[in-house]
Legacy VTK file of the C-alpha trace (Angstrom):
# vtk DataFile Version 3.0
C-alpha trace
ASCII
DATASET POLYDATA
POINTS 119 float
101.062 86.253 77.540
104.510 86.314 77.333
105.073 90.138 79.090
103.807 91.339 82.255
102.002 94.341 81.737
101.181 96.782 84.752
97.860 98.331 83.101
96.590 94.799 82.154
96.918 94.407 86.042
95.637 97.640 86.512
92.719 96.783 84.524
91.634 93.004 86.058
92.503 94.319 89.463
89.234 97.001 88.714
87.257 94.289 86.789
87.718 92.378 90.128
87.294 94.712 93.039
85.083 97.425 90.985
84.621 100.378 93.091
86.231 98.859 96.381
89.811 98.901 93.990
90.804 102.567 95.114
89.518 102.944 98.776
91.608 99.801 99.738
94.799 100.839 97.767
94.131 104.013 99.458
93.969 102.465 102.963
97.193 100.181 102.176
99.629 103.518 101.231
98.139 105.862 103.806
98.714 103.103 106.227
101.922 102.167 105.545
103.105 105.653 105.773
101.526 105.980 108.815
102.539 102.915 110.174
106.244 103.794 109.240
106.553 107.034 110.376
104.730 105.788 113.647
107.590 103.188 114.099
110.283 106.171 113.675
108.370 107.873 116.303
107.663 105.340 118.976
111.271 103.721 117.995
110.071 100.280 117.258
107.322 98.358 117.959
105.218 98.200 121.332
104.487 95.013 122.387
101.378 95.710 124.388
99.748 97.544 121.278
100.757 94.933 118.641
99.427 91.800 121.100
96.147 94.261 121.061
96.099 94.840 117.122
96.687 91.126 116.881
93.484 90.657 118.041
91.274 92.057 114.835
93.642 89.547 112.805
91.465 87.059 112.441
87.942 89.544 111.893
90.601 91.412 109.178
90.778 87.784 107.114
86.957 87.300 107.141
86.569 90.464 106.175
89.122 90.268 103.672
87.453 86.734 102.228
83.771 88.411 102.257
84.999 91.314 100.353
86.620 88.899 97.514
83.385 86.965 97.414
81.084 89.796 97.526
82.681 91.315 94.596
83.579 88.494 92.662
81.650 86.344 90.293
82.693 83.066 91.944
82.181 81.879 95.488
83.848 79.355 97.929
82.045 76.831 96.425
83.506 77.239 92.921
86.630 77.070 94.281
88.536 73.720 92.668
91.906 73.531 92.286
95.091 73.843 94.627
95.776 77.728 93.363
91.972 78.625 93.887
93.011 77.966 98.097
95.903 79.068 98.197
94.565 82.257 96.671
91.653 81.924 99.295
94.740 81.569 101.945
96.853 84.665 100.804
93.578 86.875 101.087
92.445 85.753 104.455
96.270 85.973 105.287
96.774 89.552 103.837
93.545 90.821 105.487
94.548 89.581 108.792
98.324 91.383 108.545
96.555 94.404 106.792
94.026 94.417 109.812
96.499 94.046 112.598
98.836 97.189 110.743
95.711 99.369 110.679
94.775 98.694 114.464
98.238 99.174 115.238
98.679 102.409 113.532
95.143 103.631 114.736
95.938 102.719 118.246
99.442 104.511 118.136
98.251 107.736 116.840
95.499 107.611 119.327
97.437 106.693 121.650
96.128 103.552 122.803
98.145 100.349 124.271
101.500 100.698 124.991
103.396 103.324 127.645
105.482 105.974 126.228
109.360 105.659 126.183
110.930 107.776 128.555
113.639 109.706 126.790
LINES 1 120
119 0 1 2 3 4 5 6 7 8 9 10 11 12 13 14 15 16 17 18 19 20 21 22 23 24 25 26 27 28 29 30 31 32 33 34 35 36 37 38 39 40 41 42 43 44 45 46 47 48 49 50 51 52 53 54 55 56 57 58 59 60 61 62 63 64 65 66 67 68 69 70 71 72 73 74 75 76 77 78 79 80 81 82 83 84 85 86 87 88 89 90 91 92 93 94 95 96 97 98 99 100 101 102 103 104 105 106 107 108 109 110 111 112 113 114 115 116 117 118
């Protein structure tokens, strides 16, 4: 495969995640805008609230690494090379970051952890 083709990644992204594929990109652009346009509200971050969110980091990651092996073919087990941990590393790592976003977002719109800026 000399090209990179975005439907071919389209296509073993769904052969991978099945019906769990558009939920979860779903859930990553609703929660980046909200998480942005949170940040332009609140005018950075809060420390409080991201210490907080920082606390469903690790939960995210298992979540994250029972997802991939609940809708993959292969477990943990199978895994046997260096790239089959470090892709077992980058999921755990971009479910905990995902996780700690969401809670952040969730707890700034609800307004949760953190004091308001006085203006």
């Amino acid at each position: 495969m000399k090209e990179l083709d975005p439907l071919i990644l389209l296509a073993v992204f769904q052969e991978m995640l099945g019906a769990w594929l558009w939920p979860l990109v779903a859930v990553a652009v609703l929660g980046t805008l909200a998480f942005a346009v949170l940040l332009v509200r609140d005018r950075g971050l809060r420390a409080q609230r991201l210490v907080g969110a920082q606390l469903l980091a690790v939960p995210g990651g298992a979540l994250a690494l029972w997802i991939m092996a609940s809708v993959s073919s292969s477990g943990f087990t199978d895994a046997a090379g260096p790239a089959d941990w470090v892709l077992i590393a980058l999921v755990f790592m971009l479910g905990a970051v995902g996780a700690t976003i969401v809670a952040y977002t969730l707890a700034g719109w609800l307004g949760l952890g953190g004091r308001a800026r006085s203006a």
